[in-house]
N, C-alpha and C positions, 0 to 999 in steps of 0.2 A: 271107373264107370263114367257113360256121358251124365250129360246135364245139359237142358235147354233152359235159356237166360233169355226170357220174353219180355222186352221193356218196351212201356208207352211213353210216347211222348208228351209234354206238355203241350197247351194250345201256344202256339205263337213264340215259340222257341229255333227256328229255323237258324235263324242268326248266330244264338248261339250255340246250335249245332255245328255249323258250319265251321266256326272258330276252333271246338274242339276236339275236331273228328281228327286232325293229324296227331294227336296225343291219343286219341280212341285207336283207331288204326294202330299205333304203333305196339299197344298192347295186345291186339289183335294177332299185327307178327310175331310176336313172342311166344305167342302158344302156337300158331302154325309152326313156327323155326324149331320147338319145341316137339312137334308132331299130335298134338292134339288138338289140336281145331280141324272142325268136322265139315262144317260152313259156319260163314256169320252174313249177314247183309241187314240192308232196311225194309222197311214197309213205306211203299210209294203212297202217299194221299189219296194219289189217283191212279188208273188203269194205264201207268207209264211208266219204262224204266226211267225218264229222265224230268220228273213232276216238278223240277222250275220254283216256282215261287210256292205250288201247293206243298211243298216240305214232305215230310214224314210223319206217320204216325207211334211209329215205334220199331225196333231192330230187334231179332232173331240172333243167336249164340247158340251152338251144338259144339258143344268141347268136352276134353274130358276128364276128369278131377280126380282127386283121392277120395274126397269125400264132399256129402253135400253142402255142411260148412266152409269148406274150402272153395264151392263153388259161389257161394252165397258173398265168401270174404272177397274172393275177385271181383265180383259182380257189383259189389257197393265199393269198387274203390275207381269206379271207371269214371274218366272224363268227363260224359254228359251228364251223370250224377251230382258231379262239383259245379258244371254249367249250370246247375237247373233245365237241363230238357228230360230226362225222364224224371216224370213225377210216378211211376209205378215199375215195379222190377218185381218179375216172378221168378223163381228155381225152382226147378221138375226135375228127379232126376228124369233118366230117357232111355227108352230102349231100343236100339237100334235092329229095325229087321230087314229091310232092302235097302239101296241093294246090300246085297250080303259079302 
């Protein structure tokens, strides 16, 4: 089944986002190389794809689990978790209906 993985970011954590997005990403590959990554990206601050100094406010995950525990154990073992940039992580499963 999917699962969307909605994290906010902390205020004023850009930095170390930035530091440990190549460890975030690589987990990212794993489930695409895997074939279950649906999309993942961020949430730009501002009405930009390339928002600069205003950061992020939080990253989007649609992938797809055994189960919602399972999506839950991945989701708390992710990089910006251990950085302190997300101070909030939700798990929905998800229902996929377009495109189809």
């Amino acid at each position: 089944m999917l699962y969307a993985i909605m994290a906010s970011d902390a205020p004023g954590t850009l930095d170390a986002r930035m530091a440990a997005r190549p460890d975030h990403l690589a987990r990212l590959h794993q489930l695409q190389d895997a074939g279950r990554l649906v999309l993942a990206g961020p949430h730009p601050a501002i009405d930009s794809n390339d928002p600069g100094s205003a950061g992020f406010t939080g990253s989007l995950v649609v992938a797809e689990f055994d189960s919602l525990e399972q999506a839950r154990e991945w989701a708390d073992q992710d990089p910006y978790i251990a950085a302190g940039v997300y101070d909030q992580v939700l798990v929905k499963p998800f229902k996929r209906v377009l495109p189809a």
